[in-house]
C-alpha positions in Angstrom: -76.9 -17.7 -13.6 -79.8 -16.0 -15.6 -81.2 -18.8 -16.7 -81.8 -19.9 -12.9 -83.3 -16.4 -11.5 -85.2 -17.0 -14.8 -86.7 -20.7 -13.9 -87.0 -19.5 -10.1 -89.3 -16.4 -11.0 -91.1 -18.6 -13.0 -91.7 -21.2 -10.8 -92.6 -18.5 -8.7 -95.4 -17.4 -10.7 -96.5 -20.5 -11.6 -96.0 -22.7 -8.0 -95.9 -20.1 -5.3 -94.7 -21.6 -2.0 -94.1 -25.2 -3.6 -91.3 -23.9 -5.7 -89.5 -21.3 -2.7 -90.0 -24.7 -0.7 -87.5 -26.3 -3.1 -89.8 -29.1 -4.1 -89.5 -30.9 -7.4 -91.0 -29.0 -10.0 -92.3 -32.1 -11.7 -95.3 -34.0 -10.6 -94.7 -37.7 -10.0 -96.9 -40.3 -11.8 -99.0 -41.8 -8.9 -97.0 -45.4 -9.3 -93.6 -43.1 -8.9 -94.8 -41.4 -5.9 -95.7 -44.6 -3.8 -92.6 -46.0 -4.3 -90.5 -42.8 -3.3 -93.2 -41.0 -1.0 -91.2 -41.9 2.2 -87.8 -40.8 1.0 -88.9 -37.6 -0.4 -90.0 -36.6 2.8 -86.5 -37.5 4.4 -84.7 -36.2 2.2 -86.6 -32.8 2.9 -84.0 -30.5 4.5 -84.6 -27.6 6.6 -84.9 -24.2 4.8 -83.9 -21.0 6.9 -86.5 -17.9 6.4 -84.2 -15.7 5.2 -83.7 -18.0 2.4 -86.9 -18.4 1.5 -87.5 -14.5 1.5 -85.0 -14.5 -0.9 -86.5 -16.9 -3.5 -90.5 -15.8 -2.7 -89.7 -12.0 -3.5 -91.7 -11.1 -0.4 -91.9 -8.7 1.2 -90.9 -9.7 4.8 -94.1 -9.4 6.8 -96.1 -10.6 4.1 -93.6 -13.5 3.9 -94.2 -13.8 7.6 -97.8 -14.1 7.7 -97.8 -16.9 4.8 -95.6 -19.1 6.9 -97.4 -18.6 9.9 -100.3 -19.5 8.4 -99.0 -22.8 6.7 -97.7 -23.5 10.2 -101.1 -23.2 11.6 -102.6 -25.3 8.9 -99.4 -27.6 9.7 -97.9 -27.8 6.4 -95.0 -26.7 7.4 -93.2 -26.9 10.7 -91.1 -24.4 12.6 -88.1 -24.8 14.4 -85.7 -21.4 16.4 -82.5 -21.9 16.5 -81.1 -18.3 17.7 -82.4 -15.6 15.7 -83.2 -18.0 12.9 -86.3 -19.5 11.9 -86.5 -22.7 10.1 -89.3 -24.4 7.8 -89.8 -28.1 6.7 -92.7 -29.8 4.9 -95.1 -31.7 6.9 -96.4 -35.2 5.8 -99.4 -33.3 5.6 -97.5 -30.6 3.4 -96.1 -33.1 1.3 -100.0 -34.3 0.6 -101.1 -30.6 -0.1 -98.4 -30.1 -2.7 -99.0 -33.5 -4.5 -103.2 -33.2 -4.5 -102.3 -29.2 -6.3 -99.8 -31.1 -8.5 -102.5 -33.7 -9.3 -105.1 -30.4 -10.0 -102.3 -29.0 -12.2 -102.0 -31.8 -14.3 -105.8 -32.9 -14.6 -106.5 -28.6 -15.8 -103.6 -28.8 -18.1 -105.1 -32.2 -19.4 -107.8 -29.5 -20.8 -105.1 -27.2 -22.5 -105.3 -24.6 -19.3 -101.8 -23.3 -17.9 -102.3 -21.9 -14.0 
């Protein structure tokens, strides 16, 4: 169990929303990501705000003003149910995270870690 709060702080650090989001931490060759773009977008699931409190390490009205401003930007959509709030990546989201991924990799190319 450790070695998970381990990975997730790091991903924190390193991948900020994208890794609370629960999207894979590896960046798909370009020829990968046409043939599953669609399907990694279904396959997105909904992701309650407390839960993602919990793996951002937030506190909660910081955590609040992020998501409202994804939202805005629609990256993310928003969905009550109750008392609960609930996020999901956009297409446009999906696009975001890809193009950093794809700015990762090309700054890494030159030896530099984000």
């Amino acid at each position: 169990m450790r070695h998970e709060d381990e990975r997730k702080a790091e991903q924190n650090k390193q991948g900020g929303i994208v890794a609370v989001l629960g999207v894979d931490e590896e960046p798909l060759e370009h020829d990968e990501y046409q043939d599953e773009e669609d399907d990694e977008f279904e396959s997105q699931k909904e992701i309650v705000e407390l839960e993602i409190l919990q793996r951002a390490n937030l506190a909660y009205d910081r955590l609040t003003k992020h998501l409202q401003e994804l939202v805005s930007k629609q990256l993310l959509e928003e969905r009550q149910e109750g008392d609960s709030r609930y996020y999901v990546l956009t297409p446009k989201g999906l696009e975001f995270i890809d193009n950093v991924r794809k700015a990762e990799a090309f700054v890494k190319g030159f030896g530099i870690s984000l």
